[in-house]
N, C-alpha and C positions, 0 to 999 in steps of 0.2 A: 186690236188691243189684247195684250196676254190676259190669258183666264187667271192668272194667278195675281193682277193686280186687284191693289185696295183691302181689302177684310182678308181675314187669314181662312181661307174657303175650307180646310183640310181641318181644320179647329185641332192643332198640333200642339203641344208644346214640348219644349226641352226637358226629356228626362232628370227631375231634381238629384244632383248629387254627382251625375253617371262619370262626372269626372273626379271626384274627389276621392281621397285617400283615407281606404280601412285600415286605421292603423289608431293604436291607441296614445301611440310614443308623439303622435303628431301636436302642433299647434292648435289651439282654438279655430285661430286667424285660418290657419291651411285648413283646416278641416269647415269651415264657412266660408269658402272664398266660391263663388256660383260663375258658371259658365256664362260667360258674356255672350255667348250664341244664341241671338233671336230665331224663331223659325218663319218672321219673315221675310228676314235676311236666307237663307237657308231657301227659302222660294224664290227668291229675288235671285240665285245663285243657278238654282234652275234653269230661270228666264231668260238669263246667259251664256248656258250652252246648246249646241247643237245637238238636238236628240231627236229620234226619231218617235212616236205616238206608244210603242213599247217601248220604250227606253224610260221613256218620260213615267210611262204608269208603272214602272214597278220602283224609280224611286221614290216615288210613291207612296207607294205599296210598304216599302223598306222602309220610310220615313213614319209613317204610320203604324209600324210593328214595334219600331223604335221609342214609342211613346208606350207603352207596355212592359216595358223594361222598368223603368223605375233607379232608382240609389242600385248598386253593384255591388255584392259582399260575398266574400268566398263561401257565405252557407249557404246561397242560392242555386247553387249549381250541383247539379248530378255527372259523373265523368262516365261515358260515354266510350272512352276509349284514346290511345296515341294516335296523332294526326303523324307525325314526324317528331324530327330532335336534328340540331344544326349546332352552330357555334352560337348563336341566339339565341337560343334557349330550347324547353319542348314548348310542342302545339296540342292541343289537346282536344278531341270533341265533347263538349258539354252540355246540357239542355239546363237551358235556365229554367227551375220551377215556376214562377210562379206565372210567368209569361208562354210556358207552353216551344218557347222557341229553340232551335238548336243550333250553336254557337262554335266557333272556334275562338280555344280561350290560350291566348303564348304566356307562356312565365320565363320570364327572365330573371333570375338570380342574380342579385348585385351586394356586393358591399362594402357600402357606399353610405357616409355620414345622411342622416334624416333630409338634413336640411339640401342635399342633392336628391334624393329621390322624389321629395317633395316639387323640386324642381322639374324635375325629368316626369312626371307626372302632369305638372299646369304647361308645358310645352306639348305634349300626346294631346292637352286639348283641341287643338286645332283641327286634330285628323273627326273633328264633328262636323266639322266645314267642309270638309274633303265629299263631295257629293257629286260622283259619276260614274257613268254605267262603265268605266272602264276604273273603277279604283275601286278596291274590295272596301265593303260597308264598317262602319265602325260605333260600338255601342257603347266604351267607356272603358275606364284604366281606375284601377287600384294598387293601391299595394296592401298585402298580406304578407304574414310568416317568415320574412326577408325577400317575400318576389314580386317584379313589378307583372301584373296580371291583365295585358289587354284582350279584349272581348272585340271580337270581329265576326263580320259574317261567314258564315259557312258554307262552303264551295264544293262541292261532294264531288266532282273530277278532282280535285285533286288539284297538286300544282304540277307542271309540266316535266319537271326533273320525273316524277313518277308515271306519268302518262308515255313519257320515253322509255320507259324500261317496259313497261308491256308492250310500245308497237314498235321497238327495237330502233324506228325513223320515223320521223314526220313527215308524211309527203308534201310539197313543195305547196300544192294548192293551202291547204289547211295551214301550212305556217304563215300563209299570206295572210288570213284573219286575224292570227297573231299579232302579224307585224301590225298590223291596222290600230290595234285596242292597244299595241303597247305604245306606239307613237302618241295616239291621242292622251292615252293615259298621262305620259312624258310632256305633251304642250298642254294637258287641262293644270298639272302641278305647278307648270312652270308660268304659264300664262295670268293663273288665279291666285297662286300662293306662293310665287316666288321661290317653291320648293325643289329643289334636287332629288333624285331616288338615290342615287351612292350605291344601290348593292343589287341592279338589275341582273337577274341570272333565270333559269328554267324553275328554280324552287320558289320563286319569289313572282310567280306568271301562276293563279290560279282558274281553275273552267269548274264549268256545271254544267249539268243534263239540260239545261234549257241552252247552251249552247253559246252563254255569257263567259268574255275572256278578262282577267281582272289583275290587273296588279298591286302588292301587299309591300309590306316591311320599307316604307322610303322612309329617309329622315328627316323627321319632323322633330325630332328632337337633340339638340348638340348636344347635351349632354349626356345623353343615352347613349348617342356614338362616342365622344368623349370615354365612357365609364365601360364601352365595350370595345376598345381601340386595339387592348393585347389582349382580346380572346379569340383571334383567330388559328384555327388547328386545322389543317386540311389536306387535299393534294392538287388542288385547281383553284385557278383566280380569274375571278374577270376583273378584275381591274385595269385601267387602263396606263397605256404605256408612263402617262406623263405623271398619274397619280402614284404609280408605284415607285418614280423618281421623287417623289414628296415636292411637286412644284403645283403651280394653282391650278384648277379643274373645276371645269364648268358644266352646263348638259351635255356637254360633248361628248364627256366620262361615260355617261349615260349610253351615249350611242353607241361607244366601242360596243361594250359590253351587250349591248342587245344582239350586236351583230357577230361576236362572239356566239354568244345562245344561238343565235340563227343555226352555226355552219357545225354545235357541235346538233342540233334536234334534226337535222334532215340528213349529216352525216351517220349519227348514231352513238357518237363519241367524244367526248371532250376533244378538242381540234387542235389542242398545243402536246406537241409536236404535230406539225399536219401525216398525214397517212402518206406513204409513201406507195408508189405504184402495182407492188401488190395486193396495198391492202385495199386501196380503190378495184383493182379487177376484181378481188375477193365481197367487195361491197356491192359493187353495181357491175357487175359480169360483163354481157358482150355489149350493153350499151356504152360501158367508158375504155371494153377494147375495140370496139368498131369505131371509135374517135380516134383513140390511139394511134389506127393506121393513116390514118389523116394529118397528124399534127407530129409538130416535133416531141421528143421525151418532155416527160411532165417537168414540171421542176420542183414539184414536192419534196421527192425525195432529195434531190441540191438542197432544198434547205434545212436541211436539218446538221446539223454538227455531226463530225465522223466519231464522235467521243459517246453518242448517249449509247446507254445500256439499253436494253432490249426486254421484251416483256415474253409473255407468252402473243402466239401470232404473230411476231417482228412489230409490236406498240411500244412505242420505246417507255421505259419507267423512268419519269424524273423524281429528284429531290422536290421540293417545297421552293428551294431557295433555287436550284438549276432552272425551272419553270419562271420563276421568276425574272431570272437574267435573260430566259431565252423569249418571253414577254419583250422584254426592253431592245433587247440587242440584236434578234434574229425576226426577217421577215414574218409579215405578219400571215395567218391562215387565211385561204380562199375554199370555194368551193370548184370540183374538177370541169374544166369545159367540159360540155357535150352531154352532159349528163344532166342538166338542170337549165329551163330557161336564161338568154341572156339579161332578162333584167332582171330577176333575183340575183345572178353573179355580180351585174356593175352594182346593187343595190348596197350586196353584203360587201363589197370589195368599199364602198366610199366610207361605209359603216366602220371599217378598219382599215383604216388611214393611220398610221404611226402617230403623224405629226396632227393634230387636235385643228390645226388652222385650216386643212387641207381635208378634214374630214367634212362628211354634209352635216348639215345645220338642218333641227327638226322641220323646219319650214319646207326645206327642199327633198326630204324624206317624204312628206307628207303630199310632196305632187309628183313624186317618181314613180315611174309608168309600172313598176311592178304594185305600187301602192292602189293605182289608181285601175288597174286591171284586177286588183285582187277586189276592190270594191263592187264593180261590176258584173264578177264570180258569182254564179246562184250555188254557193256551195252547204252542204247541211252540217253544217258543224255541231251542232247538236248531237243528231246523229252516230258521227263519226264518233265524239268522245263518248257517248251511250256503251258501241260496238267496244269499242278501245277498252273499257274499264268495267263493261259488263256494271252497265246501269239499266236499270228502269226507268225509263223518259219523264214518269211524271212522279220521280224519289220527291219528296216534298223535303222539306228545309224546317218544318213544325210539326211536334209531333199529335196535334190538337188538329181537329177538321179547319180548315181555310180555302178559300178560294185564290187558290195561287195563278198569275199568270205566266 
């Protein structure tokens, strides 16, 4: 019998308020409307995933910190410093006073009639439910000064777009941990909340010195995607082929894109245009030319159109809109044989499948033998992100004495 049944053992409750909107322009009604989120429901939720004996204690742990927090108001917070800045909004690191904790706090600037943000605020409810060791933690949503303000756990690796740029490539073992936490991440959202991610990419994959891999920013809210639908500015997309056709998309979407992130973190580089043969020998030297002599010419360099402009190093520079077409129309990116075990290559090769029918289904991601080899791996990913980022193993997340595990 679970330890968590009958009486509420944790003697937890639900932060009064932590979803409600500081805002003065607001309703009575909206501003008294209480979180229907029990926390024994919230245990009960536990109960139902597969966790291991640390997994399980430190949501826990998070659960219990979380009842410390209290009502959210932009005077609670001390800013700490830029996390990042995206088409999203900025991130911010914060210490909440009065609870001693430190937070990553995003604002998203909208504007946007009350009675939408109001909206788009009792939808970010949800993510109180969102409770696993692969989905970053979530303490409550406001709105102030015109921005909507969520308050999330704080992940001092970083997210992976930046852990890229310091070790220049992921090696093959360490992204397999990855892939592990992103997968589970993707069947606990879809399995328990019927939720989609929509914007799975390396900035949106956060780590920490304890060696926990997490995923941020899914939509839990249509109307947030809604009200952020033309703020995109960029020069890369994970989107998938069939989404950027504007037809229907399901977790499959999900999967291009992860496997996108895959080939561009271990190649080093955003992967649209793939690299062409010198820039492979220039990446991985005499192990992808001692393949070379073996195999026929790559056909990387075949796929790319004889039209694209060229960057510095022969990386070709596309437009926004050129990238996009060559998404849809032109073969999709691998990683080079010889150079990388064969099951990460058929892994990421089924991961980008054009056609969405044809691609794998998180089911059979989750028993493919690169998956299932990567579980088995004693590898110290802790560790590795520590070296990588030049952390302190035991950086704490509070800035008050606690017993962290």
């Amino acid at each position: 019998m679970s330890k968590y049944s009958g009486k509420n053992k944790l003697n937890l409750k639900l932060p009064p308020g932590s979803i409600e909107i500081y805002d003065s322009t607001a309703t009575s009604d909206s501003n008294n409307e209480s979180c229907d989120t029990s926390i024994e429901a919230l245990q009960k939720t536990l109960e139902g995933l597969d966790l291991d004996e640390l997994q399980r204690k430190r949501l826990e742990n998070f659960l219990s910190q979380k009842q410390q927090v209290g009502e959210l108001s932009v005077d609670d917070f001390e800013n700490l410093g830029e996390l990042g800045a995206g088409n999203g909004g900025v991130v911010t690191k914060v210490l909440h006073k009065r609870s001693g904790l430190v937070m990553a706090r995003k604002l998203i600037h909208l504007e946007v009639k009350p009675a939408i943000r109001n909206q788009i605020i009792r939808e970010l409810k949800v993510l109180h439910e969102c409770n696993s060791p692969h989905i970053v933690g979530f303490y409550g949503a406001f709105y102030s000064d015109g921005e909507i303000n969520i308050c999330m756990e704080y992940m001092n690796g970083g997210s992976l777009d930046l852990v890229l740029k310091k070790a220049g490539r992921i090696p093959e073992k360490i992204l397999g941990k990855v892939t592990i936490a992103v997968f589970k991440g993707l069947n606990y959202l879809r399995e328990k909340h019927q939720i989609m991610h929509r914007d799975v990419k390396p900035s949106n994959i956060l780590v920490n010195s304890r060696g926990e891999i997490k995923i941020c920013d899914f939509g839990v809210s249509g109307q947030l995607i809604d009200s952020m639908a033309n703020s995109f500015v960029g020069t890369r997309s994970y989107m998938s082929p069939e989404r950027l056709q504007g037809t229907h998309y399901t977790v499959q979407s999900d999967i291009w894109s992860l496997g996108l992130s895959l080939v561009e973190m271990v190649i080093g580089r955003y992967p649209i245009p793939p690299p062409n043969d010198k820039e492979l020998a220039s990446l991985f030297g005499a192990k992808y030319l001692a393949q070379k002599e073996c195999l026929c010419p790559s056909s990387s360099s075949k796929n790319r159109p004889s039209n694209l402009n060229l960057g510095t190093n022969d990386t070709p520079s596309l437009s926004i809109f050129e990238l996009l077409d060559y998404i849809v129309n032109e073969p999709p990116p691998t990683v080079p044989d010889g150079v990388f075990s064969n099951a990460f290559k058929d892994l990421v090769d089924r991961c980008l499948k054009k056609n969405p029918a044809e691609r794998a289904d998180l089911k059979t991601l989750l028993n493919h033998p690169f998956v299932k080899n990567a579980e088995s791996e004693k590898i110290d990913f802790a560790r590795w992100v520590c070296q990588t980022m030049g952390l302190d193993p035991s950086t704490p997340t509070k800035l008050t004495p606690d017993n962290y595990i």
